[in-house]
C-alpha positions in Angstrom: 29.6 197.8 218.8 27.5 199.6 221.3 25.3 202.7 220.8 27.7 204.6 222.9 31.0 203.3 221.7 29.6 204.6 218.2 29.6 208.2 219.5 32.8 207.8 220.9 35.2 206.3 218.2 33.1 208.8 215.9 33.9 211.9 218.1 37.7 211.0 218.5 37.8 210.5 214.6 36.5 214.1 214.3 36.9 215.3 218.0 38.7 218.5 216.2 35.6 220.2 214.3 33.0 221.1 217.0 31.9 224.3 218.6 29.4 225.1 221.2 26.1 226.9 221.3 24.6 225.9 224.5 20.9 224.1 224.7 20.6 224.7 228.8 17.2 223.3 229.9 17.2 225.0 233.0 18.9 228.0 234.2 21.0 226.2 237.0 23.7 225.8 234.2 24.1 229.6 234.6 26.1 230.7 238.0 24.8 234.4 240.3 22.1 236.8 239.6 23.7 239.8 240.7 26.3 242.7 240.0 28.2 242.5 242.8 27.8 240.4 246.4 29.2 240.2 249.9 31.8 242.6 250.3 34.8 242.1 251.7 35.0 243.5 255.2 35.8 247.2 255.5 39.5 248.3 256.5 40.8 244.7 255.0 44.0 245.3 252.6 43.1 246.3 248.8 44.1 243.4 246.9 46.3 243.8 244.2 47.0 247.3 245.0 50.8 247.1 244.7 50.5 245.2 241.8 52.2 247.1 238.8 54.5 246.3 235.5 57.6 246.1 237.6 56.0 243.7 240.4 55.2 241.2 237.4 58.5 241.4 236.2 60.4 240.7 239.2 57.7 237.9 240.3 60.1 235.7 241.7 61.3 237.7 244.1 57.6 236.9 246.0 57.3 233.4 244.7 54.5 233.2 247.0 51.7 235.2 244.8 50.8 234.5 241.4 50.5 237.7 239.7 48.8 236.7 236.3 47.3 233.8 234.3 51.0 232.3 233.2 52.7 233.8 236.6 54.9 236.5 235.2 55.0 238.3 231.9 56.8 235.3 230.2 54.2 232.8 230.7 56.3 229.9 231.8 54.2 229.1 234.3 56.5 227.6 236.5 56.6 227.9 240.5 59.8 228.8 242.6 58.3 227.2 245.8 59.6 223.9 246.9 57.7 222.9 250.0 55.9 219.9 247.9 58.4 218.1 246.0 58.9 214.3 245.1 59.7 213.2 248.7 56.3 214.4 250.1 53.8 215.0 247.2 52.0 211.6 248.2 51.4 213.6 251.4 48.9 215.5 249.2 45.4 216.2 249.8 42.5 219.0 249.5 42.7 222.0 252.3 39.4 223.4 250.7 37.1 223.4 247.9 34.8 226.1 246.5 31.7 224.4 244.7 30.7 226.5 241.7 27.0 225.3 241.1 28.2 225.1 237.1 28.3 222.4 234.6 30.0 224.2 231.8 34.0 224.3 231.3 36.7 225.7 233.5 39.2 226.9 232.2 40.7 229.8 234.6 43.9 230.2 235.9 43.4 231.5 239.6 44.9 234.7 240.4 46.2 235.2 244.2 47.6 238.5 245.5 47.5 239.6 249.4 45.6 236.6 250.9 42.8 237.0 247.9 42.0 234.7 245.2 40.3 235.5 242.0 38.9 233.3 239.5 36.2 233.0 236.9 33.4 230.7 236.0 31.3 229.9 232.6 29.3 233.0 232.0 32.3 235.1 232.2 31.2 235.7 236.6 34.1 236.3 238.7 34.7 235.3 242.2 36.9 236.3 244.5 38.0 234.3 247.9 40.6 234.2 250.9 43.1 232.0 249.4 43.6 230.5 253.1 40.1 229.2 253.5 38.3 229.5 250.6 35.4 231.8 251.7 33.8 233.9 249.2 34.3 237.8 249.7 32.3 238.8 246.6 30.8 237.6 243.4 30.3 239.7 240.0 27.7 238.9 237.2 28.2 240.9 234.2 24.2 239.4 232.8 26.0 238.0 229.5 23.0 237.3 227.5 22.0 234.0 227.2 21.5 234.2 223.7 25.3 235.1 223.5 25.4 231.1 224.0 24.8 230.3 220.4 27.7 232.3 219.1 30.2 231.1 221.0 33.3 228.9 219.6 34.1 227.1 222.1 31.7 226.7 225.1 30.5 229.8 227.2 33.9 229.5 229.2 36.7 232.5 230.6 40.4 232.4 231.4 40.3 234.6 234.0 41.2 238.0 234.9 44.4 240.7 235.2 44.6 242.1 238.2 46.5 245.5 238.4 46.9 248.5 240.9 44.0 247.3 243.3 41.8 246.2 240.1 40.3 243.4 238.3 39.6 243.4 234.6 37.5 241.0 232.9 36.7 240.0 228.8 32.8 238.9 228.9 31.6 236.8 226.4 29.6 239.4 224.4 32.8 241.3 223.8 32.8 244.1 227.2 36.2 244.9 228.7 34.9 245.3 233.0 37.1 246.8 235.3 36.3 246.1 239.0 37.4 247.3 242.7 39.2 244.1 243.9 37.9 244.4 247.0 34.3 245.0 246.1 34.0 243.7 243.2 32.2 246.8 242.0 32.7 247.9 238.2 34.9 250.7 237.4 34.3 251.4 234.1 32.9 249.0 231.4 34.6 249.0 227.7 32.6 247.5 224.1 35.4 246.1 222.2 33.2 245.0 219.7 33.7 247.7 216.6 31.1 245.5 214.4 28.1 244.6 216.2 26.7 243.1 213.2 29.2 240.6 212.9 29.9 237.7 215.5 32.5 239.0 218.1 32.7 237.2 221.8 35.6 237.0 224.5 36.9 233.9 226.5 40.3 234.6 226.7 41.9 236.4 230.0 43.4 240.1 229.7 46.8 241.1 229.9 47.7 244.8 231.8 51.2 246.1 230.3 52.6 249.3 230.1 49.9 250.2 231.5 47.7 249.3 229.0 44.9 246.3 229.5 45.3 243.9 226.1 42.4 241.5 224.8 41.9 239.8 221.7 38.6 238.6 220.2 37.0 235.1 219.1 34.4 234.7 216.3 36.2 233.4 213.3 34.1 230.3 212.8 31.3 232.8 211.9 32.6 235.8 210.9 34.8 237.5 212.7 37.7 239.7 211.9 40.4 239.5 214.1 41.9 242.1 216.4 43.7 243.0 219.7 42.7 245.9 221.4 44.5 248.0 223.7 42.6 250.4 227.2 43.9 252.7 229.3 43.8 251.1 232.6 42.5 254.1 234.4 40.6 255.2 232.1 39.3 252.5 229.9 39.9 254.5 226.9 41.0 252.7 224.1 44.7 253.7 223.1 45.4 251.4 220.2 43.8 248.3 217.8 45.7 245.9 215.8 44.1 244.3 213.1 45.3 241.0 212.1 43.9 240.7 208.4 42.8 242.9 205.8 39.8 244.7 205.1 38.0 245.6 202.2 40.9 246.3 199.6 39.2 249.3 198.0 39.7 251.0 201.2 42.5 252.8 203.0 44.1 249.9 205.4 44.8 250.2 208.9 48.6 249.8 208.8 51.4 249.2 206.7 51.9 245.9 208.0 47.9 244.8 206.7 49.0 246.4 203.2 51.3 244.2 202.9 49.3 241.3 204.0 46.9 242.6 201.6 49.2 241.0 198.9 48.9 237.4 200.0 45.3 237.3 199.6 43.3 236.7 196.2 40.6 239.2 196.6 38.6 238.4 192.8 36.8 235.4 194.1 33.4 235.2 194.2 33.1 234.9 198.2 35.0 238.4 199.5 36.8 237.2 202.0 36.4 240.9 204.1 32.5 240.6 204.3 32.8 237.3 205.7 34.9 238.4 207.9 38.6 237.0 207.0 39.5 235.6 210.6 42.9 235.5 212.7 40.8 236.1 216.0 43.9 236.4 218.8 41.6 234.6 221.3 44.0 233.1 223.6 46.8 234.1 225.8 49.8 237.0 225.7 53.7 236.9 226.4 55.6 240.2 226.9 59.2 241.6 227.3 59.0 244.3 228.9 62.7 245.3 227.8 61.8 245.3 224.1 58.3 246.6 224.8 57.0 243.6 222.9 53.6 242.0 223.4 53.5 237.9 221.7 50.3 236.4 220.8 49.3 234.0 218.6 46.1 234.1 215.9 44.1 232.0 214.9 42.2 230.2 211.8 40.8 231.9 208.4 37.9 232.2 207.9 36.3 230.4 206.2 38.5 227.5 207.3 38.8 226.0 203.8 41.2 228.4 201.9 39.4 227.6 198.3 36.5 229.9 199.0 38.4 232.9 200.7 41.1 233.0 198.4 40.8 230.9 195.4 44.2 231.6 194.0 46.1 230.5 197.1 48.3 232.7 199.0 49.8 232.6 202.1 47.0 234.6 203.3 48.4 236.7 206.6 48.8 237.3 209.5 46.5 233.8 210.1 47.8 231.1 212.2 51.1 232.9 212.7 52.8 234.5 215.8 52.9 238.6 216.0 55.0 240.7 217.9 53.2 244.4 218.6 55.4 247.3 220.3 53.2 248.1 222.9 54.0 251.9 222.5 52.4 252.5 218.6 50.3 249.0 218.6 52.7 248.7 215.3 53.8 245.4 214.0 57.4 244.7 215.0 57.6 241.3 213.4 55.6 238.4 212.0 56.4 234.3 211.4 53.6 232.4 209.9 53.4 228.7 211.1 50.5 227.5 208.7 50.9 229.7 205.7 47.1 229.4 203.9 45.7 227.2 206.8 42.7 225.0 205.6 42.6 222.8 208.4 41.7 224.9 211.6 45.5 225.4 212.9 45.5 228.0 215.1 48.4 229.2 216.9 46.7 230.8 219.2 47.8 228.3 221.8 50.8 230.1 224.6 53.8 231.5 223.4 56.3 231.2 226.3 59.6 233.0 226.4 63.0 231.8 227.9 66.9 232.3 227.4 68.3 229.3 226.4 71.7 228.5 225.4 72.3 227.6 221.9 74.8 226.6 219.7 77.4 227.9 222.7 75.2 231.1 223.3 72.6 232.5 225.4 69.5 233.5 223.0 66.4 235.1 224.2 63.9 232.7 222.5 60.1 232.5 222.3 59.0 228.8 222.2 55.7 228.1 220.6 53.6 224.5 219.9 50.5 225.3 218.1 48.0 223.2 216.8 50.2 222.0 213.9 52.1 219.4 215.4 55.5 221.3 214.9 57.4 222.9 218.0 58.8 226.4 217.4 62.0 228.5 218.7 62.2 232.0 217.3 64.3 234.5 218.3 62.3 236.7 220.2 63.3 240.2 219.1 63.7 239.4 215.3 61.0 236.3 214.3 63.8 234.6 213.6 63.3 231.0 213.1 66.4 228.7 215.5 64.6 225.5 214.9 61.3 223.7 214.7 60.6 219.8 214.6 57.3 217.8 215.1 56.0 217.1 218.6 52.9 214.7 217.9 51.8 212.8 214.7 51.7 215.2 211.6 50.7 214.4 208.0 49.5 217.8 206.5 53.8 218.7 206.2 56.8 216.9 206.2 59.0 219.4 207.4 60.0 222.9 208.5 61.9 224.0 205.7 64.5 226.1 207.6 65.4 227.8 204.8 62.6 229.6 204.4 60.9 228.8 207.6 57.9 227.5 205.8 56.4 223.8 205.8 57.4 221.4 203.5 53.6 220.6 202.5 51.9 216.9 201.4 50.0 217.9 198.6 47.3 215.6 199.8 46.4 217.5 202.8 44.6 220.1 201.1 40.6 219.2 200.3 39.4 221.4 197.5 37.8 218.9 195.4 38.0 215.6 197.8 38.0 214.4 201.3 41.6 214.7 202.9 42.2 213.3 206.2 45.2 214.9 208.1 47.2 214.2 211.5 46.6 217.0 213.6 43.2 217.0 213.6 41.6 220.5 214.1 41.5 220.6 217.9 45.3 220.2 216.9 48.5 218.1 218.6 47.9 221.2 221.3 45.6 223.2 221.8 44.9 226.4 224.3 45.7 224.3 227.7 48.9 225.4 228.6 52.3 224.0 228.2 54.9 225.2 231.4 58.7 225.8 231.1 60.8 224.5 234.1 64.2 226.0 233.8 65.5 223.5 236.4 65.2 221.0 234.0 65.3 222.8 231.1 62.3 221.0 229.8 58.9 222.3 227.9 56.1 220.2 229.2 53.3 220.3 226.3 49.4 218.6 226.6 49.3 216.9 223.8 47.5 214.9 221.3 47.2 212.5 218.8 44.0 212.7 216.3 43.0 212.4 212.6 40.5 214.4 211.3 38.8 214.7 207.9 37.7 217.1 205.4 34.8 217.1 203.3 34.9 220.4 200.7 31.5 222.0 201.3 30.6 222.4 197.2 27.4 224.4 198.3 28.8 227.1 200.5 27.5 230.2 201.4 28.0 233.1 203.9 25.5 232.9 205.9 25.2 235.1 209.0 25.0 234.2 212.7 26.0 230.7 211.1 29.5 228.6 211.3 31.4 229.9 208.3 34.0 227.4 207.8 33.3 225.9 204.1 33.6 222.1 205.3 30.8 220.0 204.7 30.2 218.4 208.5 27.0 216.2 207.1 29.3 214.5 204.8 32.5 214.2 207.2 29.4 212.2 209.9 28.5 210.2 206.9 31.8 209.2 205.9 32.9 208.4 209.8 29.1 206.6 210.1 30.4 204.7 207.5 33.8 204.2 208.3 32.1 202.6 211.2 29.9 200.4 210.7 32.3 199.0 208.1 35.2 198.3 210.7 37.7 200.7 209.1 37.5 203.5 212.2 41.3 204.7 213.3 42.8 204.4 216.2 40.6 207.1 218.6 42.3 210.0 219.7 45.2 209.8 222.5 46.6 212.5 224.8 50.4 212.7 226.5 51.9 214.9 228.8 55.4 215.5 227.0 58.5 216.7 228.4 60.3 218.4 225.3 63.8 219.5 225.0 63.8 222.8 223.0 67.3 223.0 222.6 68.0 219.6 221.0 64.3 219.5 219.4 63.5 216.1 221.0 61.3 214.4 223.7 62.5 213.3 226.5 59.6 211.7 228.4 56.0 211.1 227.7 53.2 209.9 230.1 49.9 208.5 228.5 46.5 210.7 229.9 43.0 209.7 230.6 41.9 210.9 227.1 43.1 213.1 224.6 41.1 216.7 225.9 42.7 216.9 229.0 44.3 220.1 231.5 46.5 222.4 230.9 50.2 222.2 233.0 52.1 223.8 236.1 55.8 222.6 237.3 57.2 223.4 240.3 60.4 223.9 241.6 59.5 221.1 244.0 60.7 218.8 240.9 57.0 218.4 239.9 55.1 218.7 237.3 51.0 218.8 237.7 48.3 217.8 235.5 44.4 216.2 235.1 42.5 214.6 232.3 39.8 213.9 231.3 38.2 211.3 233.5 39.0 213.8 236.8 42.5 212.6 237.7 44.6 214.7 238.7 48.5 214.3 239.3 52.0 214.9 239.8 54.9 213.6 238.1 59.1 213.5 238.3 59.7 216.8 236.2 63.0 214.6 235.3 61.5 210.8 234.4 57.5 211.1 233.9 56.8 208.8 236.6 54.1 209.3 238.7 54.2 209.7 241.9 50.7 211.1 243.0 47.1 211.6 241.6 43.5 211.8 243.1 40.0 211.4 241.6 38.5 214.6 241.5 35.1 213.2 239.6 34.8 215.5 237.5 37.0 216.0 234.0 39.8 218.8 234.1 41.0 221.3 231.5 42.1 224.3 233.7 45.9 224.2 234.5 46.8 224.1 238.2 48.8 227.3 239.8 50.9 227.3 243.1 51.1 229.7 246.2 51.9 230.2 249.4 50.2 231.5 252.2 51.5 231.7 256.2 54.5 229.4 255.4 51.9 226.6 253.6 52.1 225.8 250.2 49.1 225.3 247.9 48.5 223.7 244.6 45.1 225.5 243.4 43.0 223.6 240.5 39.5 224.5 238.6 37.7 220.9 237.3 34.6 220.9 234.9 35.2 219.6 231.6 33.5 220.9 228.4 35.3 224.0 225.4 35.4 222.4 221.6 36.8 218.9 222.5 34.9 218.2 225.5 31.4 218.7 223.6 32.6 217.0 220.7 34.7 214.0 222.4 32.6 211.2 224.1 34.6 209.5 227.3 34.6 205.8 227.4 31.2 204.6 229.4 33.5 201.8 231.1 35.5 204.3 232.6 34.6 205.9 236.7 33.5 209.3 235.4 30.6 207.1 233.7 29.4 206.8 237.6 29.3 209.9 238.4 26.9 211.4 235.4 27.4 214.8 236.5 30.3 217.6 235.2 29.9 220.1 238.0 32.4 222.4 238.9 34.8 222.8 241.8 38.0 224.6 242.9 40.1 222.2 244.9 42.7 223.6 247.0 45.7 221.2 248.4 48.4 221.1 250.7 50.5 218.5 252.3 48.6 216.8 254.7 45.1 217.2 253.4 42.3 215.5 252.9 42.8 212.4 250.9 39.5 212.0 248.8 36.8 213.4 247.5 33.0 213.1 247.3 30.9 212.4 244.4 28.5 215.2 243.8 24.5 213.9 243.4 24.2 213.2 240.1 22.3 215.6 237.5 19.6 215.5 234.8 16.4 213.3 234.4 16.7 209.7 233.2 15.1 208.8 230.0 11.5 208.4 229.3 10.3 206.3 226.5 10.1 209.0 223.2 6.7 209.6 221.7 6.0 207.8 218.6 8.2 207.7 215.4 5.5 209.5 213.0 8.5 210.8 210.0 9.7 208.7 207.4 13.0 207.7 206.0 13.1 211.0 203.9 12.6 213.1 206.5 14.4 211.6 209.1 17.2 211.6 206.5 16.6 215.5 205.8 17.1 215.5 209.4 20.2 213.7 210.1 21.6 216.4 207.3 20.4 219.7 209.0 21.7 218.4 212.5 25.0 218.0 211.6 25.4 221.2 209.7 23.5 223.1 212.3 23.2 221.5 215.7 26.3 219.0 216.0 28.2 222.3 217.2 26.5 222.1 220.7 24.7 218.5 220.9 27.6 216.4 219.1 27.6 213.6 216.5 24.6 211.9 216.8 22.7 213.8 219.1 25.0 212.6 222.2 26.5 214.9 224.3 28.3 214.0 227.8 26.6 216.6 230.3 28.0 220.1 229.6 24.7 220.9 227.4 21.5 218.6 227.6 21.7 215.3 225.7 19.1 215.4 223.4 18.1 211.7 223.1 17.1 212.2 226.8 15.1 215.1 227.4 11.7 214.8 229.4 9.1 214.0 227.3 7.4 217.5 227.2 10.3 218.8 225.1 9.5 216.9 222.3 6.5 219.1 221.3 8.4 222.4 222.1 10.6 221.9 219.4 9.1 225.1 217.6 8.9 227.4 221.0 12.6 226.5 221.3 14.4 226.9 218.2 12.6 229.2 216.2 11.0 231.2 219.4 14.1 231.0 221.8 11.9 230.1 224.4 15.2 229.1 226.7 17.5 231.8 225.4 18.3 232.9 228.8 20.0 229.9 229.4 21.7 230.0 226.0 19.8 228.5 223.2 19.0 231.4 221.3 16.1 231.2 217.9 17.7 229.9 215.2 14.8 231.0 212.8 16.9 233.6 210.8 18.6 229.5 209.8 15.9 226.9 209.9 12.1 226.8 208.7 9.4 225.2 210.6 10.4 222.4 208.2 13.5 222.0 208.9 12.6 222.2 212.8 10.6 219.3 211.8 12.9 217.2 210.2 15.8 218.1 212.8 13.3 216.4 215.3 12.4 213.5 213.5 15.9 213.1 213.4 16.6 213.4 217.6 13.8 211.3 218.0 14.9 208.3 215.7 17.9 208.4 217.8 16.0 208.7 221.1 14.4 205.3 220.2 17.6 204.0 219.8 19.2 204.5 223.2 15.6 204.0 224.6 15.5 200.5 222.7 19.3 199.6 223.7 18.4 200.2 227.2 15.3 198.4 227.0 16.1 195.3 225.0 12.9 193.9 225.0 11.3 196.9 223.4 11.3 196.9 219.4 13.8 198.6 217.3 12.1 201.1 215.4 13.7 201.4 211.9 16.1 204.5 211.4 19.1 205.9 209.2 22.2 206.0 211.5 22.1 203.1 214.4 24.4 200.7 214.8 
């Protein structure tokens, strides 16, 4: 087996339990210097300035704009135009492209209003173009510190904006709420969401303006977050409301009446309080809302820690984690709660979309929220009561057999759980879907969900403790890489992870088409009223497909991996098909992508918007590859022990940004392939931060000068490896974890 076919069927076994903390060795991975740049001219239309709660609601009557991340308040994501449709979409091609000079993940939805585009890039920077030619009007910098880099789960990456009454607002990933002038791009007012700076709080996920009111949710719960939405004025950035989705410290006065009672399914005697950890449930992902019932849906996400042993030793259902809430925008007040993972262990947020439809059931119309979190299990509540209508599996699922309906709870295997011994469970913890977005077409009447296929095991971590500015999560990830080393090299790996596009019924609760991707990480979804239905993968294809069969019936190599989800507008009687590429968030650091395959070629994950229409341009170029080839390491001077000591203190401390092994695929540097100077900066770099301000921050509140020591022993024994497999004639220096 290769050296790099080891990193990859050992990424896909565990492609689930990664984060990222960014090692840049340059500052070209950041994107802008400035606040603000390049004004649009003076006298031109404000954009957005008609845009208001009433104008997302009745979105379809100007099919043309796309008002917010999911389109309308619903988040189906769908498109009424029709120009391109499955008689002409082969006709495709690029109009423009905007190069973003990044090599992080996008994961944006563009935003178009008035003949302006807005979208945002790694670093949480915002751009804003003419949607007709792609020139760029302005570009705001909000100076995230780079050190913000290390606490970041997953990548330094943003969602993109809300645009409302002639503004844009913006979550940065140190937790600010920014409004700006849409046609400036010069702040407004600037918010700190963050009501515990001593605890790990950041931002990747795009606002939400309703009622009048901007919503955001946090991230942080690998660390130790807890979990909140909170709610500005939009004029005034004042702060109207905060829901908190778990409990505090129980000697203390909760916030509602709804965390009282959740106060109750949580063991607070054992020895690890789960408040001063931090608890978890961070909401980081998308909103739905009715604006009838003055409802806002969102989706939380995993404890923390992960493992539910050490935050509450006694079991319990432990809520409002890995559940869906409904919040009455007028009080910030919990309306009504379902739970999809009751005491999650395994990572299964549900903070992927919640999209809401009517369907007709059983012989009558329902208002419905659909939801497929990480769990494997596809969800249709009742949206104004939680009501469960049904639920069934969507991808492979071990951890339950069942939705009891009954109850609405899972119908656990009792193997699942890992409190005293490895467990490995289908989903794995990057989940059967994740945040890319799934898309409603109500032509069709289908759901069409990005998902995946992946096992993932657990290893208890016996010797936890909290530790701040640290992951949090109470598994053991240097035993889960021994295990999977050794699962290799004895020929027992499983089958690596897979990803589908699937086009699910939610009324019958079955599939009725799937279409293999390019790996298993892959883009989030748009259909079109064109019969279409448009995604990418991993490898940089991108591609259209029969909303009604699956079959393909376009694609293009865009060179670079995709994750966004593509949106559709319309400008001067031409429609357009609008698509952010660059790979990277949790699975694209931890997954490795088959050498054999064309992205291999290209070496390079730099970003680009591409822009199409019928008639286009028909290919792409390859951008210059990246990076600096490897130079024979210095000398092996550790022994086994230490390199051993190493391999240990890697993978509980740096496998989060640099992957199993040391290999990463180009979003952060691989560090078996750094130039040569780096090696005796080791020191400067993680215990000085000597390149914080591209995102590797000191990590000497963690690791000694020992430990810096025997982390680089470690890099370097697998440096000689790759060196040696790439120079066969070379020897093989002796070392703990080749193949």
């Amino acid at each position: 087996m290769s050296y790099r076919l080891l990193g990859h069927v050992a990424a896909v076994l565990i492609v689930g339990i990664l984060a990222i903390a960014p090692l840049d060795f340059a500052l070209k991975h950041r994107v802008g210097s400035g606040a603000f740049a390049a004004p649009a001219a003076q006298g031109a239309m404000q954009p957005g300035a008609g845009i208001d709660g009433a104008k997302i609601a009745r979105a379809d009557s100007d099919p043309g704009e796309w008002l917010a991340p999911g389109r309308t308040y619903s988040e189906q994501r769908f498109s009424p135009l029709s120009q391109i449709d499955a008689a002409n979409v082969r006709n495709l091609g690029v109009a423009w492209q905007y190069r973003t000079y990044s090599v992080r993940g996008l994961e944006a939805t563009p935003i178009v209003s008035d003949g302006v585009m807005f979208i945002t890039l790694p670093w949480s920077i915002v751009i804003a173009l003419d949607a007709a030619s792609g020139k760029e009007l302005w570009k705001y910098d909000p100076q995230v510190p780079g050190e913000t880099g290390r606490y970041l789960c997953c990548d330094v990456v943003n969602r993109g904006v809300a645009l409302w009454k002639g503004a844009v607002f913006v979550g940065t990933l140190d937790g600010r709420l920014i409004k700006l002038d849409a046609k400036t791009g010069k702040p407004l007012w600037t918010a700190d969401t963050v009501e515990n700076h001593n605890k790990v709080y950041t931002i990747t996920g795009a606002p939400r303006v309703v009622d009048g009111l901007v919503v955001i949710g946090n991230g942080g719960a690998e660390y130790d977050a807890r979990g909140y939405i909170s709610a500005y004025n939009a004029d005034t950035g004042k702060l109207a409301w905060r829901f908190h989705v778990v409990p505090g410290d129980p000697s203390k006065p909760q916030e509602s009446k709804a965390l009282q009672d959740a106060l109750k399914t949580w063991d607070t005697t054992g020895k690890d309080k789960f408040w001063k950890i931090g608890g978890g449930g961070a909401p980081w992902n998308s909103f739905a809302f009715d604006p009838k019932l003055h409802l806002l849906y969102f989706g939380t996400g995993n404890g923390n820690p992960w493992n539910r042993d050490i935050r509450s030793p006694k079991g319990g259902d432990n809520l409002y984690l890995s559940s869906v809430l409904a919040v009455d925008t007028r009080t910030g007040q919990l309306r009504w709660h379902y739970q999809t993972t009751p005491g999650d262990t395994w990572d299964f947020d549900s903070t992927a979309d919640v999209v809401l439809a009517d369907l007709t059931i059983g012989g009558r119309s329902r208002h419905v929220l659909m939801h497929a979190p990480k769990n494997g299990f596809f969800y249709v509540l009742d949206r104004e009561t939680g009501a469960l209508i049904s639920a069934q599996k969507f991808g492979l699922v071990t951890w339950a057999k069942g939705i009891d309906l009954k109850t609405g709870k899972p119908i656990e295997n009792p193997d699942a759980r890992y409190k005293n011994k490895l467990a490995v469970v289908y989903p794995a913890a990057t989940g059967a879907h994740n945040w890319q977005p799934m898309t409603f077409d109500p032509q069709t009447g289908f759901v069409y969900i990005p998902a995946m296929d992946a096992a993932q095991p657990f290893v208890p971590d016996k010797n936890f403790a909290y530790r701040p500015g640290a992951w949090n999560t109470g598994v053991d990830f240097a035993g889960v890489s021994k295990l999977v080393l050794n699962l290799i090299k004895s020929g027992k790996a499983p089958a690596p992870a897979v990803g589908f596009i699937k086009a699910w019924n939610p009324v019958t609760q079955k599939e009725a088409w799937q279409v293999s991707m390019g790996g298993s990480w892959n883009s989030g979804l748009l259909s079109t009223a064109g019969g279409l239905v448009f995604g990418g993968d991993a490898y940089g294809t991108f591609s259209a497909y029969d909303a009604k069969t699956g079959k393909k019936l376009w694609s293009m190599d865009l060179k670079t991996g995709i994750l966004a989800p593509a949106m559709s507008y319309e400008i001067g009687g031409t429609q357009y098909i609008a698509l952010l590429a660059g790979w990277g968030g949790a699975g694209g650091l931890s997954a490795f992508r088959d050498p054999s395959t064309a992205l291999s070629k290209y070496q390079t994950n730099q970003g680009r918007l591409f822009v199409f229409k019928l008639g286009g341009a028909k290919q792409v170029a390859a951008l210059a590859p990246e990076g600096v080839p490897p130079s024979e390491p210095p000398p092996q001077t550790a022994n086994a022990a230490a390199i051993d000591k190493g391999f240990d203190l890697y993978h509980r401390t740096c496998l989060v940004c640099h992957g199993f092994f040391a290999q990463s695929e180009g979003e952060v540097p691989d560090l078996r392939l750094v130039p040569r100077e780096i090696w005796d900066q080791y020191d400067d770099i993680v215990l000085k931060g000597a390149l914080s301000g591209g995102g590797m921050a000191s990590f000497a509140d963690v690791l000694s000068k020992d430990d810096v020591a025997a982390i680089r022993a470690y890099v370097l024994d697998q440096a000689h490896a790759a060196w040696t497999q790439g120079h066969p004639t070379k020897k093989k220096l002796p070392g703990i974890a080749r193949p």
